[in-house]
C-alpha positions as CSV (number, residue, x, y, z in Angstrom):
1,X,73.5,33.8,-5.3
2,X,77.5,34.1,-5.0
3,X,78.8,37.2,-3.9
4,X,82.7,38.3,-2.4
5,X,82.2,40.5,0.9
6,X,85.3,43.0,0.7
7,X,86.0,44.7,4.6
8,X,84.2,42.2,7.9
9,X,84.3,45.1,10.2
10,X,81.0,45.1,12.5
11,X,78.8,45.7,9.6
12,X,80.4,43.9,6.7
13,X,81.1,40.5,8.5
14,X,77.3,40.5,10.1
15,X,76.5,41.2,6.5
16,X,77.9,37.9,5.5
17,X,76.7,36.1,8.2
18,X,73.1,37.2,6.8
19,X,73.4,36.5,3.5
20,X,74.8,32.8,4.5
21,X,71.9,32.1,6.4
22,X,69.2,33.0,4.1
23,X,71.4,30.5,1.9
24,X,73.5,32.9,0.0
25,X,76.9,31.4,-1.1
26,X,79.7,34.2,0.2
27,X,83.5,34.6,-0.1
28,X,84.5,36.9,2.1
29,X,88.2,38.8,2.3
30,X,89.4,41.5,4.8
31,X,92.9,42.9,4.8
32,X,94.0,40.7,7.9
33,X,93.5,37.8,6.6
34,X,93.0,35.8,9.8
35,X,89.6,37.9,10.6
36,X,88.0,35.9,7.2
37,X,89.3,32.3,7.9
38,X,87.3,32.9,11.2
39,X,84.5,34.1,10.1
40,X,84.6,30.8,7.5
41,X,85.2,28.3,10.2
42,X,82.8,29.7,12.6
43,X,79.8,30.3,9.9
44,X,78.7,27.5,7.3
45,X,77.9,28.6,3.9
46,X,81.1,31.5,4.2
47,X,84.3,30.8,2.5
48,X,87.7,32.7,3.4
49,X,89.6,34.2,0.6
50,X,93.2,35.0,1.2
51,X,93.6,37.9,-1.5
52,X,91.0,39.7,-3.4
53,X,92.4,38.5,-6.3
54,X,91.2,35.1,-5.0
55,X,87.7,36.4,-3.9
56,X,87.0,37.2,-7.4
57,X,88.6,34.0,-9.1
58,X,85.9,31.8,-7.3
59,X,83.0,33.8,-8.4
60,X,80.7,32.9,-11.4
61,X,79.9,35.4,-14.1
62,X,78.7,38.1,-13.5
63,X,81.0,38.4,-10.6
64,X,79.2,40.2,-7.8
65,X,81.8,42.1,-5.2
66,X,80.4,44.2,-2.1
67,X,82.9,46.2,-0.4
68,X,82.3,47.2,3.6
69,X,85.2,49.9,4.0
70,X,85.8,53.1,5.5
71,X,85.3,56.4,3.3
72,X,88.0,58.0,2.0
73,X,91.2,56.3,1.3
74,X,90.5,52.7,1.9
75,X,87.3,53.1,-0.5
76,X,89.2,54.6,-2.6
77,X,91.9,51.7,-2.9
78,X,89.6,49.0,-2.5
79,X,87.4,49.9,-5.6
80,X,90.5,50.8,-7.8
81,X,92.0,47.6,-6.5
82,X,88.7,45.7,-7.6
83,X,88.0,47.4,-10.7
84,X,91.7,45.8,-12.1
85,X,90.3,42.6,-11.1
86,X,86.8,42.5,-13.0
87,X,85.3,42.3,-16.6
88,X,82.9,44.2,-19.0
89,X,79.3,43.3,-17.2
90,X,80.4,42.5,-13.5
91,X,78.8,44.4,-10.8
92,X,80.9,46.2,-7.7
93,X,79.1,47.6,-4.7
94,X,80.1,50.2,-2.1
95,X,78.7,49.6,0.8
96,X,80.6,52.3,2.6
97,X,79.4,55.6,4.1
98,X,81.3,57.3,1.2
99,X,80.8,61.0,0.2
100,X,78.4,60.9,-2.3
101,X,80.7,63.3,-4.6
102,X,83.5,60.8,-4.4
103,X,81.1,58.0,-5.6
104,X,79.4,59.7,-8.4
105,X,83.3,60.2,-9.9
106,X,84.2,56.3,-9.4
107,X,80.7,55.5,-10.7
108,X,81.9,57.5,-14.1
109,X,85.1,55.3,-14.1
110,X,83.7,52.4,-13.7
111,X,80.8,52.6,-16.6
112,X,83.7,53.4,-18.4
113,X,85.3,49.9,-17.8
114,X,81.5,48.6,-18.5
115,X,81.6,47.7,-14.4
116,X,78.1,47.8,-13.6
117,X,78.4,50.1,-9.8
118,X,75.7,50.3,-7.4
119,X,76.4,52.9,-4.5
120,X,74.6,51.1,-0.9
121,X,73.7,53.2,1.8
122,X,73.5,51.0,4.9
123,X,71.8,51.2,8.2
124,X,71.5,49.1,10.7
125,X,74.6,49.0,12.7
126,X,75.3,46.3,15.4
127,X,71.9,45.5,15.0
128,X,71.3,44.7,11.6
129,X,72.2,40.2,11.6
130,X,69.5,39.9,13.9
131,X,66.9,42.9,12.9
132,X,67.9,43.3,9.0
133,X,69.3,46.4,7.1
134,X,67.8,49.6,5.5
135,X,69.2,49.9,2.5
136,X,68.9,52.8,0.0
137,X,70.0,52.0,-3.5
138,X,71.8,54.4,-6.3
139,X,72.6,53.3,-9.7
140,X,71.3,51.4,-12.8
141,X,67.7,50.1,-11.5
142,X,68.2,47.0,-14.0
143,X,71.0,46.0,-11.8
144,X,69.3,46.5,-8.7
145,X,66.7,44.0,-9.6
146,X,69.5,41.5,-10.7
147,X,70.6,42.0,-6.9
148,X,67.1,41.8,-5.3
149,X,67.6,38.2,-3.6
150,X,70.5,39.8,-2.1
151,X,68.7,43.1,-0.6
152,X,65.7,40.8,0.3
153,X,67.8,38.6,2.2
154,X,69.4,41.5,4.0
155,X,66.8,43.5,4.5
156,X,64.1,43.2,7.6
157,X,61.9,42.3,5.2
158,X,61.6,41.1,1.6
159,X,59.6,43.8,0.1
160,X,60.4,46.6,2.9
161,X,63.4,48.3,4.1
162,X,65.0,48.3,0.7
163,X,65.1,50.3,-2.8
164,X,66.2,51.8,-5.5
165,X,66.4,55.6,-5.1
166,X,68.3,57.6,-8.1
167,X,70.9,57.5,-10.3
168,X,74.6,56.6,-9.2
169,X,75.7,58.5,-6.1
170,X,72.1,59.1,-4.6
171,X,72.4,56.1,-2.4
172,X,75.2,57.8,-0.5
173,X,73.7,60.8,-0.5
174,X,70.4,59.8,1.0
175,X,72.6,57.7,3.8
176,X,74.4,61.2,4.5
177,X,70.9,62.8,5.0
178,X,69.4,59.7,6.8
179,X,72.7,60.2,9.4
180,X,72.4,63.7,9.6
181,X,68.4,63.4,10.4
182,X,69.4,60.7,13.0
183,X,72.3,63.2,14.4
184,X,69.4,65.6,15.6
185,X,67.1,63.0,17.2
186,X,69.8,62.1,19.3
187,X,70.1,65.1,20.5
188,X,66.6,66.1,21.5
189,X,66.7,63.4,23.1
190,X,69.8,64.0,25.0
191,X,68.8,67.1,25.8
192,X,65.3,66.6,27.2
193,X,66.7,63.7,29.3
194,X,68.9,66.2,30.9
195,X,65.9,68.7,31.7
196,X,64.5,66.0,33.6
197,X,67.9,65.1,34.9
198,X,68.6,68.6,36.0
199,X,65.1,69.2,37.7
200,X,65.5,70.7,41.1
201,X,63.9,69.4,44.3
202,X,62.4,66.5,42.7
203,X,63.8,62.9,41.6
204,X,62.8,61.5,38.5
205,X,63.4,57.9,37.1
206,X,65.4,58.6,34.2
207,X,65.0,54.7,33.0
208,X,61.1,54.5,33.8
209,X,60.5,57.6,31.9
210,X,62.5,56.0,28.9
211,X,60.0,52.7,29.2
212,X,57.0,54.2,29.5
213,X,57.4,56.4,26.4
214,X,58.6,53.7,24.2
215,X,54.5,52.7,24.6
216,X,52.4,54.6,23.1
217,X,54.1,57.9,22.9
218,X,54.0,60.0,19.8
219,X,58.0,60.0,20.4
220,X,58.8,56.3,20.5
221,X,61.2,55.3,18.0
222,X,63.9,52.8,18.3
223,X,66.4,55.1,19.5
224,X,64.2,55.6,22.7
225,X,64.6,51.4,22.9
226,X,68.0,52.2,23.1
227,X,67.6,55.5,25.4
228,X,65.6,52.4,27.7
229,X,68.4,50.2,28.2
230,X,71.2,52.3,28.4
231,X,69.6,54.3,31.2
232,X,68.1,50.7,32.6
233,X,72.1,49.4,33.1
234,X,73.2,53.0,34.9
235,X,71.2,56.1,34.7
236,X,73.9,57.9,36.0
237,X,76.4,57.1,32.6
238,X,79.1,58.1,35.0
239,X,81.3,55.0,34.0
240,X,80.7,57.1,30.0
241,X,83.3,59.8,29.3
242,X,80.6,63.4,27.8
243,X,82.4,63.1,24.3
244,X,80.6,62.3,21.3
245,X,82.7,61.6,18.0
246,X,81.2,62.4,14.5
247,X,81.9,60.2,11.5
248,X,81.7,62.4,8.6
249,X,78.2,62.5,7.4
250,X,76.7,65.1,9.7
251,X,79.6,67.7,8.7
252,X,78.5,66.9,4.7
253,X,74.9,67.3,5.6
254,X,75.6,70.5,6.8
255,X,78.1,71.0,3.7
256,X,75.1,70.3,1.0
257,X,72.4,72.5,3.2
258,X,75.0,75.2,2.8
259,X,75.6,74.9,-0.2
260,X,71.9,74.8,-1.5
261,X,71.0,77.5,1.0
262,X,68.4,75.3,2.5
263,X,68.2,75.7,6.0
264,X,68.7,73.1,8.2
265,X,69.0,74.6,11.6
266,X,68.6,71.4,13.7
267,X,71.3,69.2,12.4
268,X,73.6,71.9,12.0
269,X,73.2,72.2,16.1
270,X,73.2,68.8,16.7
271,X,76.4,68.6,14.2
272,X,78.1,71.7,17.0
273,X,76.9,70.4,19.8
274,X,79.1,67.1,18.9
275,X,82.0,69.2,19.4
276,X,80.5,71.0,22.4
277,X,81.0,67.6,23.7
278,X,84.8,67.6,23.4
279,X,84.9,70.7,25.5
280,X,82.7,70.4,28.7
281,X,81.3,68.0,31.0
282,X,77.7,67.4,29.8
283,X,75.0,64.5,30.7
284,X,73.2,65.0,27.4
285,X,76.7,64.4,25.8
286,X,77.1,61.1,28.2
287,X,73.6,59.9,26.6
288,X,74.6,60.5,23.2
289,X,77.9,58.7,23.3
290,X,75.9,55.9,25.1
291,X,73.2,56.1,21.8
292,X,75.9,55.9,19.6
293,X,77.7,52.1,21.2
294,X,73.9,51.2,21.5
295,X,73.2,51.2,18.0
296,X,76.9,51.6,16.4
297,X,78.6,49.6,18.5
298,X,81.1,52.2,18.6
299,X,83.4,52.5,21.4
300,X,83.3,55.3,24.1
301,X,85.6,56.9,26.1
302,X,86.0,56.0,29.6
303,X,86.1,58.7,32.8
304,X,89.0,59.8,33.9
């Protein structure tokens, strides 16, 4: 298939790189311009656009656009932007961790303008060119199978990994509850890590703990692969400042469970302990920051 990739941060431009090499024909466009004429001249099977005027020009009917921006404001002027630039029967993606409420209004908009919308939550961070992305799907499900050869090439697997999973805006929302689930795993595991740490009169190997419970442990998971080689390159994290950003979708987790009165008392604390973080020094907080680059690549503040 042909499809534009709007945004080549570290998801979107991975994204492209996937899609090209499972023989996908992309056009990809970011706002600095030089970032996509890299990306083409370094990856075969990825042209550069210079406008997203242009990205959309080169594509055949229906014209297939993926945007990879930040919520908020840059969504927001992307998918207006794109929306000027596309006809009756095309089909425009978000990608982005936007807030579900914002998406199901654009999604109204859009059907409007006949704009077939699909709303993408993506996981898979840093990770995902090499391991594939889980991707959880809101919108028309006629569309979704039209753009099955793309979320089969992206996912981990062709039939897993992937779906469709409600009407427009559920995609987001799912992704805001898949990061607000992920939010409190992080921090048990921070937090038991710093039990051991804390142990008196006994030395325990932080790193050979982490490995031998990624085997057969009823806790492995692939954030204690992660736990393994962070603590594997310094068990101490000294050289890893104790303060852990958020980026939005733990505070609306904790938003909707307020609002529906369901209680969700374990990502609420994960969500405070976050800004515990910015407030103390704490090793659990040092671990989580170090989770976060592992799998985010997201950058973290250095000791003073």
């Amino acid at each position: 298939m042909r499809i534009a990739i709007v945004g080549l941060g570290k998801m979107g431009a991975n994204m492209a790189r996937r899609l090209a090499r499972h023989g996908h024909q992309v056009v990809a466009f970011n706002r600095t311009v030089r970032v996509a004429r890299d990306l083409a001249a370094e990856e075969a099977g990825i042209r550069a656009a210079d406008s997203l005027a242009e990205a959309v020009e080169v594509l055949p009917e229906p014209r297939i656009v993926w945007t990879m921006v930040p919520a908020g404001e840059p969504t927001e002027q992307i998918l207006t932007e794109a929306s000027r630039l596309l006809d009756a029967g095309d089909i425009l993606i978000d990608g982005g961790n936007a807030n579900y409420h914002d998406t199901v209004r654009r999604a109204k908009v859009l059907a409007d303008a006949d704009i077939r919308f699909l709303d993408a939550g993506v996981s898979g961070g840093i990770w995902g060119l090499k391991e594939g992305y889980c991707m959880m799907i809101g919108g028309d499900a006629q569309t979704v199978e039209i753009l099955a050869p793309i979320f089969e090439s992206l996912a981990p697997d062709a039939k897993a990994g992937w779906g469709h999973v409600g009407p427009a805006g559920s995609g987001h929302f799912v992704k805001m509850v898949h990061n607000g689930i992920e939010y409190g795993l992080m921090e048990a595991y921070a937090e038991g890590f710093e039990i051991l740490r804390n142990k008196t009169g006994v030395e325990i190997d932080l790193a050979a703990v982490a490995e031998i419970w990624r085997h057969g442990s009823v806790i492995r998971s692939w954030l204690l692969d992660l736990t393994a080689d962070a603590l594997r390159r310094d068990a101490s994290l000294e050289d890893i400042a104790p303060w852990v950003a958020d980026s939005g979708e733990g505070r609306w987790t904790v938003a909707e469970a307020i609002d529906q009165d369901t209680p969700a008392p374990i990502i609420t604390l994960s969500l405070l302990m976050r800004f515990v973080s910015r407030q103390n020094d704490s090793y659990a907080a040092r671990l989580l920051a170090a989770l976060r680059k592992e799998f985010g690549g997201h950058a973290t503040e250095p000791t003073s």
